[in-house]
C-alpha positions in Angstrom: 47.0 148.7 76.3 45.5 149.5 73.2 48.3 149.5 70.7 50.7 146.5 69.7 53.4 145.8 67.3 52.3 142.4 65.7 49.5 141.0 64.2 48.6 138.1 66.8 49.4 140.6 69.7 46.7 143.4 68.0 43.7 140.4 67.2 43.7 139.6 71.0 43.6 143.2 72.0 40.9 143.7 69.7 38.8 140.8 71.1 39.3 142.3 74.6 38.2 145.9 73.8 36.9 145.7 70.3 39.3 147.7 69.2 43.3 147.8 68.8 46.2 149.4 66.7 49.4 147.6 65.1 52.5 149.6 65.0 54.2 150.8 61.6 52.2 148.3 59.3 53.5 150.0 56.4 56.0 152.0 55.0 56.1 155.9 54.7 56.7 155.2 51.0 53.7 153.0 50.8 51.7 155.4 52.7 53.0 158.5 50.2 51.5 156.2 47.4 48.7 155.4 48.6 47.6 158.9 49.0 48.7 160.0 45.4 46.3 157.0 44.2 43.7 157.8 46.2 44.0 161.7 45.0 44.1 160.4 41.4 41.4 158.3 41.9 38.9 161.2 43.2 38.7 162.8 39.3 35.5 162.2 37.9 34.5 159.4 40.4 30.5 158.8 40.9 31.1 157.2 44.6 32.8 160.3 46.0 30.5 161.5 48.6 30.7 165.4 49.3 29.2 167.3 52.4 29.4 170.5 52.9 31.4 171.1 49.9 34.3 168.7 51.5 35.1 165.5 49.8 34.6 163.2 52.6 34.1 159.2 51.2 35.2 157.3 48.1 34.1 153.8 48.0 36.0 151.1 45.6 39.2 153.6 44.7 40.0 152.9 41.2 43.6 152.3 41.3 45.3 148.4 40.8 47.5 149.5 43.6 45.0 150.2 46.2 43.2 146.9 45.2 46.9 145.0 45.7 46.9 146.6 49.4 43.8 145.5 50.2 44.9 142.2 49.7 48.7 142.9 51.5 49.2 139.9 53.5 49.9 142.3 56.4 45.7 143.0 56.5 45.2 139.1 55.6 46.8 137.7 58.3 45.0 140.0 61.1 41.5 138.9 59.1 42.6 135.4 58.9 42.7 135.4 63.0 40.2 137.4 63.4 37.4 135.9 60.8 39.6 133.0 59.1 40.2 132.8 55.2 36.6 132.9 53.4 35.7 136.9 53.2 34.4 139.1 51.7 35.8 142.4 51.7 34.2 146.3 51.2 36.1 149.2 50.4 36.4 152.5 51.6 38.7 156.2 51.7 37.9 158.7 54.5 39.1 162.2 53.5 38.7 164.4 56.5 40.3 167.3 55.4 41.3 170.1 57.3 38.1 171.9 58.7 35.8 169.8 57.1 32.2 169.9 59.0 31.8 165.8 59.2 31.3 164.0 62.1 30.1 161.0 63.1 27.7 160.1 66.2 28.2 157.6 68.8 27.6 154.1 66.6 28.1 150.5 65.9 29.1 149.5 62.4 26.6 146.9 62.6 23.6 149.4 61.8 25.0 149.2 58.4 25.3 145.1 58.6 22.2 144.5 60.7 22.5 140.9 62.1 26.3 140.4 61.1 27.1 140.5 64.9 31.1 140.1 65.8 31.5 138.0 62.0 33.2 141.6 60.7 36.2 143.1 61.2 37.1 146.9 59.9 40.3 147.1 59.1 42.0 150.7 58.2 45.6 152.0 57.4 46.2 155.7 58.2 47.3 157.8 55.4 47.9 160.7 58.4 49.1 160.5 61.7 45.7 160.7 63.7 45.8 162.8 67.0 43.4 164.5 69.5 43.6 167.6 67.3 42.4 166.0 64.4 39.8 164.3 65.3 40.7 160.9 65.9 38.0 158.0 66.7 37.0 157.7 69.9 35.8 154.3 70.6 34.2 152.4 74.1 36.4 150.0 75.1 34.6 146.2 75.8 31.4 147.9 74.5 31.4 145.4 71.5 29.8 142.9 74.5 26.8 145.2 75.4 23.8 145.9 73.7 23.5 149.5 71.9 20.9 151.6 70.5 21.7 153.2 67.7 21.1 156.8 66.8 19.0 158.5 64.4 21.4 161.0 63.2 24.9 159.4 61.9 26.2 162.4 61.5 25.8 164.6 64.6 28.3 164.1 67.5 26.7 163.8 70.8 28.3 163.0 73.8 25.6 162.4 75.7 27.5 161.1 79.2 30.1 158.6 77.2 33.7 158.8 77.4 36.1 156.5 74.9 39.5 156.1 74.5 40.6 158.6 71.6 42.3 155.9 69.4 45.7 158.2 68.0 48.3 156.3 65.8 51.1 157.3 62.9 50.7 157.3 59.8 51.4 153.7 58.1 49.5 152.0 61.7 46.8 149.5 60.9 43.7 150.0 62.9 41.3 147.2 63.0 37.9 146.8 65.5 35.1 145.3 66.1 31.5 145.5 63.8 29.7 146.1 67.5 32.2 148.5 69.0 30.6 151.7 69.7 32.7 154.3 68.2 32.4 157.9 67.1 34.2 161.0 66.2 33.6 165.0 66.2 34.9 167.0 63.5 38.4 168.3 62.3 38.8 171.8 63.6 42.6 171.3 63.1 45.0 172.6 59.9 46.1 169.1 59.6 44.1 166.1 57.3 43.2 163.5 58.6 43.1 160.7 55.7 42.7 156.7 56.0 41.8 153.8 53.9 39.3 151.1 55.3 39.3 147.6 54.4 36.1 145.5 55.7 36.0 141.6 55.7 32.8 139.5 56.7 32.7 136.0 57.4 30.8 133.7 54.6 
């Protein structure tokens, strides 16, 4: 229900429950690369954000070849359905390594693009297989249609009575949902990274 195969399949999934998975996007070679860049990219790098002593964010990864994916026409086409052709697009790396201490209360992306409503899609292609042990995202499904109240701490997980669908996928799968999905995760207690790289694209 939540996973497809094909780009127009995965945009009308997403629509329905904010959220949705396409199969094998990319390549374990172009995943393998990807990582090394993103590695590279980390030395001496003023956006890397650090909690706990983790390395946990990098925004804009310096690398030509992480720029080129961003751009793949794999990621274009599901924006293009999703939001049409005029975008503009933000950048980010999740780290998550093994252990780490982050996690990331029940939200809505939209706290951080107050007033953008449904006119932004997250898009993100897993550099790790994510599972239950590793802390995938958990997300609500069809909660992208409902009003939500943000909470005050980001980065505390609280259940708090809400149950989601634990979104799991392969490495090389290309994630996309929802700006108002409410989504959230709790941290990696696994041996096992759990790495990704997230395009955003906003309507203009």
């Amino acid at each position: 229900m939540y996973s497809a195969s094909n780009a127009t399949t995965s945009v009308k999934i997403c629509k329905t429950y904010g959220f949705a998975r396409m199969e094998g996007a990319f390549s374990k070679d172009e995943v393998d690369k990807m990582r090394a860049e993103a590695l590279l990219a980390l030395h001496n790098n003023s956006q890397l954000e650090v909690i706990n002593g983790f390395p946990t964010i990098m925004y804009h990864p310096n690398s030509e070849y992480l720029q080129a994916i961003s751009k793949d026409p794999r990621i274009l086409e599901v924006v293009a359905l999703h939001l049409g052709d005029n975008v503009l697009q933000t950048q980010q790396w999740y780290f998550h390594l093994p252990g780490d201490t982050d996690e990331f209360a029940w939200h809505t992306d939209e706290r951080f693009r107050p007033g953008v409503g449904d006119y932004y899609l997250q898009t993100a292609v897993l550099i790790d297989d994510w599972t239950e042990e590793n802390s995938c995202v958990e997300f609500i499904p069809k909660s992208h249609k409902e009003p939500f109240n943000q909470s005050n701490e980001l980065r505390k997980f609280e259940r708090n009575g809400k149950k989601g669908v634990k979104l799991t996928g392969k490495a090389g799968d290309l994630l996309m949902w929802s700006n108002q999905v409410v989504h959230g995760s709790e941290r990696n207690v696994s041996n096992k990274s759990r790495m990704y790289y997230m395009n955003g694209y906003e309507c203009v």
